[in-house]
C-alpha positions in Angstrom: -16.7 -21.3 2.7 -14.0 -19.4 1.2 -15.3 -19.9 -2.5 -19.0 -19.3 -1.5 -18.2 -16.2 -0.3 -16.2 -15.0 -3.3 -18.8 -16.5 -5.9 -21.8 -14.0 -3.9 -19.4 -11.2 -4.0 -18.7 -11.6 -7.9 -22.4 -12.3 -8.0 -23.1 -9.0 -6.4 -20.9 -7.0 -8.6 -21.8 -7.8 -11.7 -25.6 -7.1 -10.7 -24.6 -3.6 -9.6 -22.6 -3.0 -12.4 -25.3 -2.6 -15.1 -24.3 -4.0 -17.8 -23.6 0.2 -19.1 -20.0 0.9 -20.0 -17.8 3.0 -18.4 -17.8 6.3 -19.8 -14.5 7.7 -20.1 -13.0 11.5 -20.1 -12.0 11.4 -23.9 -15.8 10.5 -25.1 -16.6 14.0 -26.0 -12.7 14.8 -26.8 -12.7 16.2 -30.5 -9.0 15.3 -31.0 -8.1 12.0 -32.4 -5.8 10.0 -30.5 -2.8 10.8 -32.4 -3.6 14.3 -32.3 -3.4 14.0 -28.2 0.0 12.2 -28.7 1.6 15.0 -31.1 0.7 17.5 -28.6 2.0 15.4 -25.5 5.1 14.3 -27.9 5.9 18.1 -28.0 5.1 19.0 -24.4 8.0 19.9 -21.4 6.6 16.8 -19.6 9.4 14.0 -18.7 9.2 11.1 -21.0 7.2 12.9 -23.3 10.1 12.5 -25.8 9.5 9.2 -25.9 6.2 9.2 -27.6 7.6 11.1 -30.3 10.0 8.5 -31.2 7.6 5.9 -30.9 5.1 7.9 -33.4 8.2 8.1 -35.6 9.0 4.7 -35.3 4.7 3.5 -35.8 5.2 5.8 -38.9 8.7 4.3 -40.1 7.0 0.8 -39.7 4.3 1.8 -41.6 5.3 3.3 -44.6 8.0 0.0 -44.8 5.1 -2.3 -44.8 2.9 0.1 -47.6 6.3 0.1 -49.7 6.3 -3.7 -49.4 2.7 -4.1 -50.6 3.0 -1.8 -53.2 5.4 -3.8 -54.7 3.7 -5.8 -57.6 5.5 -9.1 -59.2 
């Protein structure tokens, strides 16, 4: 009964949903994500520190791995 019950409730939420994706805040947000995560990199907020490093580190990874393709035999 259990599994009936949970299989028409599944059932009933996927008919409501729609099939139309959420739409989120950041749709009709002209800043590109790592625009959003310079400014919060630089902001007062706790933590926000941390995403600055990790940019760093994204941007540190990624010029390594251009360097390494560059290089031609």
């Amino acid at each position: 009964m259990r599994a009936r019950s949970l299989t028409i409730t599944l059932a009933f939420l996927a008919a409501c949903s729609g099939g139309k994706a959420a739409k989120s805040a950041a749709d009709g947000d002209s800043l590109t994500e790592r625009q959003r995560d310079s400014i919060l990199a630089q902001s007062r907020i706790p933590g926000a520190t941390g995403v600055g490093r990790a940019m760093r580190a994204a941007d540190s990874a990624s010029a390594r791995v251009r360097a390494t393709d560059s290089v031609s035999p």
